[in-house]
C-alpha angles and dihedrals in degrees: 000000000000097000095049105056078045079060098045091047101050108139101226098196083075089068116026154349094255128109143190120243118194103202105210128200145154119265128219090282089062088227095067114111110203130176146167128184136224145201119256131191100232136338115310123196104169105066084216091072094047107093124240122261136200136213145187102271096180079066091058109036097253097101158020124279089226090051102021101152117112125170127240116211127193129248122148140022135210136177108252115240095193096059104021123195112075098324111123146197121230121196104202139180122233133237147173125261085253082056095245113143103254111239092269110044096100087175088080100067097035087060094056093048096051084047089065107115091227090048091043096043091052093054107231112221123191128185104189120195101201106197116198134159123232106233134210102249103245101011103061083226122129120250124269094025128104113266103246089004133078129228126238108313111265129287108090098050098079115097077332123151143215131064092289097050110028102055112178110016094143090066097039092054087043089056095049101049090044083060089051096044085044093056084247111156088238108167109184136316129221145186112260141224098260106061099248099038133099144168146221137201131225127189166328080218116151109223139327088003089070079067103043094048096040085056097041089049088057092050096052084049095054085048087054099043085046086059093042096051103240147097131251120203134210096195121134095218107020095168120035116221132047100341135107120270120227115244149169113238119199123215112194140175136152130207094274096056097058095048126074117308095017092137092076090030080058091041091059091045086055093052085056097056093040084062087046091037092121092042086056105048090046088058093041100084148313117272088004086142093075081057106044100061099129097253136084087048101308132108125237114279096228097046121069107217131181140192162133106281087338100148076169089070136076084248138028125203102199114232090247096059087049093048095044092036086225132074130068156291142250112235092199100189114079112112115239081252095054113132100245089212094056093041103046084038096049093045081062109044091049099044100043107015091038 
């Protein structure tokens, strides 16, 4: 086994100019995460100048066996933290030969929104918490647990420490120093409530790169959790009964917002989501209604709900943007499989287009 991590960990700069590229992009479910990688030339840094790429979309649920090519166009790179030197990751969208956004590239449409010259001019931040639970491999149980039993009910799990409350922290510190190495925005990472479950935080990003990073972040963790030999789930209520969710909280704010007077600038932008509340939520994440019950820190999925330090309500305004009257909100109902391009697009368009 020597000799093949050897293998694995050849540095390639010795050798040659070449690089690997792994070419990254979203399968039919819209929560597959699929990638292949290719030879280049030399290090590349300006996706424009990456080729495109094609793949076999009737193996992935995004077209027909009898017309199966789709197109794979670069967006975004990022430095590869499984084979180092100049190797690189690119998370790209997928078309078809005639250049039309296939049905489930959601990047598409986010990019043209937040290339909209109000939603540009007003700098659209995000800060996304991105809640998963790491999984036995076979059983669809969360580590750490009994299979077929349950731990100690919840209390000491969250930000706790020591080898019964905090499961998994080698993969979670792994994660977290692969998004740093990636030039991922990763701001901090943290135990959750459930025993199992973690979370990690991504932002402040303006735009569409809220997007890029949030998904590349996901795939780094699948990678990890591959290596590690277990699972990691997305699922907003991986476990039924009195336990938390997992979701995908989305901190926002524009320029307006952050300067004088922002508060009332935050309050407007809530009345807005509080009309759309039912075309959000509808965009916020599969199965999302087994995790907005109102309970376990959420609030009911049918009901909008505001307020001061609230983490009960649709939406939370921290202390310190009431007491400086500028900042940003918590949108607090996204589901932990939202797609972070519908969701950061969407809290634009409805807060500044709408």
């Amino acid at each position: 086994m020597s000799l093949l991590s050897d293998l694995v960990n050849l540095n390639l700069s010795d050798s040659t100019e070449k690089i690997i590229a792994e070419y990254i992009w979203i399968g039919g479910s819209g929560m597959d995460i699929r990638s292949k990688a290719r030879t280049l030339p030399g290090p590349v840094s300006d996706p424009s100048k990456l080729p495109k790429w094609n793949y076999d979309g009737s193996s992935t649920g995004q077209a027909a066996g009898d017309d199966s090519e789709v197109i794979l166009y670069p967006q975004a790179i990022f430095r590869d933290p499984f084979r180092k030197g100049n190797n690189i990751l690119v998370m790209c969208d997928a078309y078809t030969p005639a250049g039309n956004p296939i049905p489930t590239n959601k990047r598409h449409n986010a990019a043209k929104i937040f290339s909209n010259s109000k939603v540009a001019s007003e700098e659209p931040w995000y800060g996304i918490e991105q809640e998963y639970t790491l999984m036995q491999k076979g059983v669809n149980w969360p580590i750490g647990w009994p299979v077929g039993g349950f731990p100690g009910p919840q209390g000491p799990y969250y930000c706790g420490v020591g080898a019964d409350k905090a499961i998994g922290r080698d993969i979670v510190d792994a994660h977290y120093k692969a998004c740093l190495y990636a030039g991922i925005g990763i701001s901090g990472v943290n135990g959750e409530v459930m025993p199992g479950q973690w979370e990690f935080q991504v932002g402040p990003v303006e735009g569409i790169s809220a997007g890029d990073q949030v998904w590349v972040a996901r795939y780094l963790l699948e990678r990890i959790t591959e290596i590690s030999g277990v699972n990691v789930s997305f699922d907003p209520k991986p476990v039924p009964g009195d336990w938390n969710g997992a979701g995908a909280h989305c901190n926002y704010s524009t320029k307006s917002m952050r300067n004088n007077g922002g508060l009332a600038v935050i309050k407007k932008a809530i009345e807005k989501l509080q009309v759309k509340h039912k075309e959000h939520i509808a965009a916020y994440g599969e199965g999302n209604e087994r995790r907005l019950t109102g309970k376990h820190e959420t609030a009911d999925i049918n009901t909008f709900s505001w307020g001061v330090a609230n983490r009960g309500a649709s939406v939370r305004v921290g202390r310190d943007t009431e007491k400086e009257g500028k900042g940003y909100f918590e949108d607090r109902r996204p589901a932990s499989n939202m797609d972070p391009y519908v969701v950061t697009s969407m809290i634009a368009e409805t807060t500044i287009l709408g």
